[in-house]
N, CA and C of each residue as an Amber inpcrd file, in Angstrom:
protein
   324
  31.3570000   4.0010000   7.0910000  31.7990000   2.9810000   6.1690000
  32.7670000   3.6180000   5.1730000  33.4060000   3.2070000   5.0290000
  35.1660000   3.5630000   3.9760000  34.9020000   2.7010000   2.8510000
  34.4270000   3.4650000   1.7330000  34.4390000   3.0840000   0.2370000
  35.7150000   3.1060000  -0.5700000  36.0900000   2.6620000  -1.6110000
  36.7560000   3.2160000  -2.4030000  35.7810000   4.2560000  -3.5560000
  36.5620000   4.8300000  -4.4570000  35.5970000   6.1220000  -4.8960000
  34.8190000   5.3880000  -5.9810000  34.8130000   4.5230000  -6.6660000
  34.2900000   4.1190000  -7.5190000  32.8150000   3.2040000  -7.0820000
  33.0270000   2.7280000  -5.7450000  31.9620000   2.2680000  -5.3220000
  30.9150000   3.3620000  -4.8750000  31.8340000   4.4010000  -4.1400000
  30.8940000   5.1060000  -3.9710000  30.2200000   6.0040000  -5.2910000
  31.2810000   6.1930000  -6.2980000  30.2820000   6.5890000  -7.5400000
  29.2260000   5.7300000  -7.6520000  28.9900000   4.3920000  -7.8810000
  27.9120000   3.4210000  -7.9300000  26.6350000   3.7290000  -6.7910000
  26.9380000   4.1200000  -6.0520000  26.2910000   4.1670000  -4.8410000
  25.3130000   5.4820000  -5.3470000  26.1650000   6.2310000  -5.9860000
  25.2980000   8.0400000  -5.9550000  24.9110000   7.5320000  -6.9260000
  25.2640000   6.8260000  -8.1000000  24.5780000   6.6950000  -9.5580000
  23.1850000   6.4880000  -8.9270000  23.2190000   4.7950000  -8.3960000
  22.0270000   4.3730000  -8.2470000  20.7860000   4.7650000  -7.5540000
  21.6320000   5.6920000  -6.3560000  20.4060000   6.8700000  -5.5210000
  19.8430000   8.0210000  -6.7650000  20.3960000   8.4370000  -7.5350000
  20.4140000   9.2670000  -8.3360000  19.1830000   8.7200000  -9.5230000
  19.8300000   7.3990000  -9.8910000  18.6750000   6.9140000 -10.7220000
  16.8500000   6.6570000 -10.3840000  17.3900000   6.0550000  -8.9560000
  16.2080000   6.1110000  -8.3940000  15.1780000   7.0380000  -8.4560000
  15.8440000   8.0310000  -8.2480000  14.9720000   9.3560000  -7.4840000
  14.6590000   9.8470000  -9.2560000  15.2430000   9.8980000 -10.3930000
  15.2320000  10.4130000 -11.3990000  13.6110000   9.3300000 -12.0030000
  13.7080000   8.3890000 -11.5340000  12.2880000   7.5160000 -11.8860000
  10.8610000   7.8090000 -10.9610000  11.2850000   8.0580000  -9.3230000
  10.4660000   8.3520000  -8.6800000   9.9940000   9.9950000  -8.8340000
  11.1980000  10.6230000  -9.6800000  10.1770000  11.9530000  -9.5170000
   9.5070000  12.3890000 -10.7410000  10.2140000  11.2250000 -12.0460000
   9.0800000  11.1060000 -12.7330000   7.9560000  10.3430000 -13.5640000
   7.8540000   9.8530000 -11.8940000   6.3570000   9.0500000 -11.6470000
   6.5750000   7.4110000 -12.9050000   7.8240000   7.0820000 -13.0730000
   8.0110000   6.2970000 -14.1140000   7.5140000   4.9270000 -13.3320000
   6.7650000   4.1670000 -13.9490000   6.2670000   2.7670000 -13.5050000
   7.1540000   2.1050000 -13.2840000   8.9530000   1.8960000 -13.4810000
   9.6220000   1.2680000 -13.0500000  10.3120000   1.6320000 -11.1790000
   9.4970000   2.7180000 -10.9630000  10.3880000   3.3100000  -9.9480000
  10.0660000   2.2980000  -8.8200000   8.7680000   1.0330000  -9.0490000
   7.9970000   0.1490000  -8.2040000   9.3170000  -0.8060000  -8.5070000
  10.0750000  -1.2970000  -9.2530000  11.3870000  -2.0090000  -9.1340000
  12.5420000  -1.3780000  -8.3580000  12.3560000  -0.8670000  -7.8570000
  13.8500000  -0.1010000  -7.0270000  14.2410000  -0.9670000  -5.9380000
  15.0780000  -1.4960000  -6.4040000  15.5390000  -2.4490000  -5.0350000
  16.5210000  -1.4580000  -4.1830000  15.0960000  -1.5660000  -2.5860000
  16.5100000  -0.9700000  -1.8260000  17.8360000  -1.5860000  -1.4210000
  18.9210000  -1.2420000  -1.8280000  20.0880000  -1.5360000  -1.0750000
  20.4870000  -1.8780000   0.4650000  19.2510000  -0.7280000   1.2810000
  19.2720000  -0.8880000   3.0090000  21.0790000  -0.3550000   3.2060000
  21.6580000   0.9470000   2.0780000  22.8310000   1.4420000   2.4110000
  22.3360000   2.6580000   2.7870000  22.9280000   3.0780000   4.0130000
  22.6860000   4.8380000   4.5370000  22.9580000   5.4300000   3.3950000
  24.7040000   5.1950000   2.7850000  24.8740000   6.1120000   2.0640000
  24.1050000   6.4680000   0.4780000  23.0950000   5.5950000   0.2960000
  22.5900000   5.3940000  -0.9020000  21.2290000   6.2000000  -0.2690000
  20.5470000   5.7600000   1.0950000  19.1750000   6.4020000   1.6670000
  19.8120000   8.1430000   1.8320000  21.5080000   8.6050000   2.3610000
  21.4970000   9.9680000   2.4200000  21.3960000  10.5110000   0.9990000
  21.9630000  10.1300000  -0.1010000  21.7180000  10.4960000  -1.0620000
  20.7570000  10.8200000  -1.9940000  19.6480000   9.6950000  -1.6370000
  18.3460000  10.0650000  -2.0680000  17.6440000  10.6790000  -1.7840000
  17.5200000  10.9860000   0.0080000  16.8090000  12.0340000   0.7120000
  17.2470000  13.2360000   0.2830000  18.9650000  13.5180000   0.2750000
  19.3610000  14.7920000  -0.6410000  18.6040000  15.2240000  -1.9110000
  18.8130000  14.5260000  -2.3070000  18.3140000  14.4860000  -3.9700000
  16.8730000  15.0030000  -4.0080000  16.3640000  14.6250000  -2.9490000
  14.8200000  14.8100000  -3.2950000  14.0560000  16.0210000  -2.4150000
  15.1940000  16.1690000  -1.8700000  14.9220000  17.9900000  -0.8680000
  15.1430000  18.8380000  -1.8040000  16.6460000  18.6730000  -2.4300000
  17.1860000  19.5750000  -3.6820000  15.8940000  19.6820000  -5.0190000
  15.6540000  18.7210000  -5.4950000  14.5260000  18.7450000  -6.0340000
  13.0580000  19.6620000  -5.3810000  12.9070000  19.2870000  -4.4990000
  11.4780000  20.1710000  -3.8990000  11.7070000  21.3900000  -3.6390000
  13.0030000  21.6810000  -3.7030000  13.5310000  23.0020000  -3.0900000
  13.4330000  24.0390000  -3.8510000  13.6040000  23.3500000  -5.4260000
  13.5650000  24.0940000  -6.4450000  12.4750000  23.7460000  -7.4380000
  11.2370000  23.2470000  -7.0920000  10.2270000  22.7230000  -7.7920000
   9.2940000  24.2570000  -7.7120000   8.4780000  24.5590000  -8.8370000
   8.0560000  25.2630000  -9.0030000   6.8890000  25.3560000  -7.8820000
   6.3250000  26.7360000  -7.6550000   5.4520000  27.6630000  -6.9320000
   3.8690000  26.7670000  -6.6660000   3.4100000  25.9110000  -8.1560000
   2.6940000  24.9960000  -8.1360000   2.4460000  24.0990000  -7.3280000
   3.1280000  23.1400000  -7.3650000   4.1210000  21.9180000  -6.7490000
   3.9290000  22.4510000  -5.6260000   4.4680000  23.2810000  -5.3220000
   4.9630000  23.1740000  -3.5970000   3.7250000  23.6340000  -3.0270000
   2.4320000  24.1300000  -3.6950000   1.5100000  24.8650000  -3.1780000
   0.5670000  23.2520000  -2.7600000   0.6400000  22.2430000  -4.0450000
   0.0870000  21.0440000  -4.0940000   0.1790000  20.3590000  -3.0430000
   1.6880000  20.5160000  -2.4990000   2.4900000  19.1380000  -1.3640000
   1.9270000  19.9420000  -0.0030000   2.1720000  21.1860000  -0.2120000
   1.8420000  21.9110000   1.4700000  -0.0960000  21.4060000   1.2440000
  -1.1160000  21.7930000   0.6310000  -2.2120000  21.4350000   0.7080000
  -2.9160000  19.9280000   0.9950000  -1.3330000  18.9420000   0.3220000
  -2.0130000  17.2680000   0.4690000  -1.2350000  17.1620000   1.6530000
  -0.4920000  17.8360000   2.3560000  -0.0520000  17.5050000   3.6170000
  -0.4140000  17.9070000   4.6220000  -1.6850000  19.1310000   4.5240000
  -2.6430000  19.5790000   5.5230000  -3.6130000  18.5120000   5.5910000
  -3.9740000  18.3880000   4.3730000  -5.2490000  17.1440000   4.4030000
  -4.7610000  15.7600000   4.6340000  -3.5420000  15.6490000   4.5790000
  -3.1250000  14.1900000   5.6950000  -3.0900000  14.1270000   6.6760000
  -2.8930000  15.2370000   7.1130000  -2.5480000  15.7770000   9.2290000
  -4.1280000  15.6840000   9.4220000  -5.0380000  16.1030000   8.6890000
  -6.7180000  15.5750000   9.4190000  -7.0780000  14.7770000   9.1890000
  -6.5080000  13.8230000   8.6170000  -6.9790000  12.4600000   8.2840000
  -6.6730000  11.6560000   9.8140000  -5.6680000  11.6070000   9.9780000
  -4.7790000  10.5490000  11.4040000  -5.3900000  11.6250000  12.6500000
  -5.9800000  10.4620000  13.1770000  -7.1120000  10.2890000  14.5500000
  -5.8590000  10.2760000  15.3930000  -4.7040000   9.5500000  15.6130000
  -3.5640000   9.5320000  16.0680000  -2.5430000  10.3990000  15.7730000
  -1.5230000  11.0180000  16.7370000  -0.2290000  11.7910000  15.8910000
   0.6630000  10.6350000  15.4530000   0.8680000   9.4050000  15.9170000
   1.3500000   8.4540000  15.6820000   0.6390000   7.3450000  14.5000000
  -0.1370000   7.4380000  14.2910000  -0.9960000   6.5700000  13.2140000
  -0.1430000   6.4820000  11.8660000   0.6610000   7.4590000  11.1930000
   1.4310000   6.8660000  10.3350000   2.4920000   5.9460000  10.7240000
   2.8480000   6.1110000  12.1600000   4.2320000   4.7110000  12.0220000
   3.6530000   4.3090000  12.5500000   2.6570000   3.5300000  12.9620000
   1.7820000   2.2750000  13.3590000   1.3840000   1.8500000  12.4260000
   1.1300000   2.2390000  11.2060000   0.6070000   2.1390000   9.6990000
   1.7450000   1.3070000   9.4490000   3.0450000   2.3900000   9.5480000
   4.0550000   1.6540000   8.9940000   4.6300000   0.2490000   9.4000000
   4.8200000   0.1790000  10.6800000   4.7990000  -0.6060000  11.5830000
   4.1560000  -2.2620000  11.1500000   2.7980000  -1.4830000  11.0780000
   1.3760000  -3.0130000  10.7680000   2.1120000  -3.6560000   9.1650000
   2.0240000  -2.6750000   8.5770000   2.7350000  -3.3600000   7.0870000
   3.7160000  -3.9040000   7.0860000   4.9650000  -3.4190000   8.1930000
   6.2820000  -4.3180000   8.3530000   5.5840000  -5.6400000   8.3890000
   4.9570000  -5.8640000   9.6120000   4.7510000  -6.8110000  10.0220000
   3.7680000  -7.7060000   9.1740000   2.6080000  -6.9250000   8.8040000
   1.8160000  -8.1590000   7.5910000   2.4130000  -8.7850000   6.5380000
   4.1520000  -7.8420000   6.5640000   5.1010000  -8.6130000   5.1340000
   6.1560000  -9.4980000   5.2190000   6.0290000  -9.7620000   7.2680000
   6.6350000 -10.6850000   7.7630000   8.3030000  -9.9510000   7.9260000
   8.1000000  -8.7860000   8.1340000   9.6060000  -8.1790000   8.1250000
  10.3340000  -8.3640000   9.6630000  11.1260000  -8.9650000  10.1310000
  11.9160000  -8.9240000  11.4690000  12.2310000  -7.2920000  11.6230000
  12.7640000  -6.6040000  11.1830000  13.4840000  -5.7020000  11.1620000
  13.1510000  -4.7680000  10.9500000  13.2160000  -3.3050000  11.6080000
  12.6890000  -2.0960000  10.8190000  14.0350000  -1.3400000  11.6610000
  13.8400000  -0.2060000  10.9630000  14.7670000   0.8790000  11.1180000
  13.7270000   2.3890000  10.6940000  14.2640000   2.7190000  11.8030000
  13.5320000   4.4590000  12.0830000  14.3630000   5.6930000  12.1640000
  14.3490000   6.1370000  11.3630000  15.5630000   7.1570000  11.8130000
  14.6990000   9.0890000  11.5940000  14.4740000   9.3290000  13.2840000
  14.1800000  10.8290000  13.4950000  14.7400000  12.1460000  13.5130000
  14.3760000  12.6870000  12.8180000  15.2050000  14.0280000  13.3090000
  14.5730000  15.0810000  14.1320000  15.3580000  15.1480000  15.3910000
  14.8830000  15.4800000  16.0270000  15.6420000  17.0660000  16.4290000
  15.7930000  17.7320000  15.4150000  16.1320000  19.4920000  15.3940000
  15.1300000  20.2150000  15.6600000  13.9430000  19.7550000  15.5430000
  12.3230000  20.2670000  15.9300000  11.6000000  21.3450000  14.5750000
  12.5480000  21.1130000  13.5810000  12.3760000  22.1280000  12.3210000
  11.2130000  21.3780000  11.7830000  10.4760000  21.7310000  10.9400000
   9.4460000  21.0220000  10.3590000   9.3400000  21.5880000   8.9420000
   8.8210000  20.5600000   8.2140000   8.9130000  21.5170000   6.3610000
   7.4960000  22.1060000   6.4150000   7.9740000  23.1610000   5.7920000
   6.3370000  23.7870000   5.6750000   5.9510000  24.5010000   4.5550000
């Protein structure tokens, strides 16, 4: 998609704002209307790697430990996007979009 630059400034603002509410835990971050723009979803996923990347020794000890104890939770390897999946659908959504990466790298 071919922006002009000012839209796309709007575009990074608002990924930018987002992520600046979601990472700190601000009760408005439950208002974030998604856009459903890649370039607003690449920006935020950026944003929020860059962030973890450089989050303190704590933090990252926290996310690797609640993400062991999520992997024994799911009876399924698939049970989170069937999760996800069931909720599309109990919210009456036509539409979903999945997007994998499939480099085989994993965060750890």
């Amino acid at each position: 998609m071919v922006r002009d630059e000012s839209t796309q400034a709007e575009v990074e603002r608002l990924a930018i704002n987002a992520i600046d509410l979601v990472w700190s835990d601000d009760s408005a971050a439950r208002d974030i209307e998604d856009p459903f723009d890649p370039e607003f979803a690449q920006r935020f996923i950026a944003e929020s790697v860059a962030r973890l990347a450089n989050a303190d020794d704590v933090m990252l000890r926290a996310l690797r430990a609640a993400s062991r104890s999520a992997e024994g939770t799911n009876v399924d390897a698939f049970h989170g996007l069937v999760e996800f999946m069931q909720n599309a659908d109990d919210l009456g959504t036509t539409d979903v979009r999945i997007a994998l990466d499939l480099s085989g790298e994993r965060w750890r």
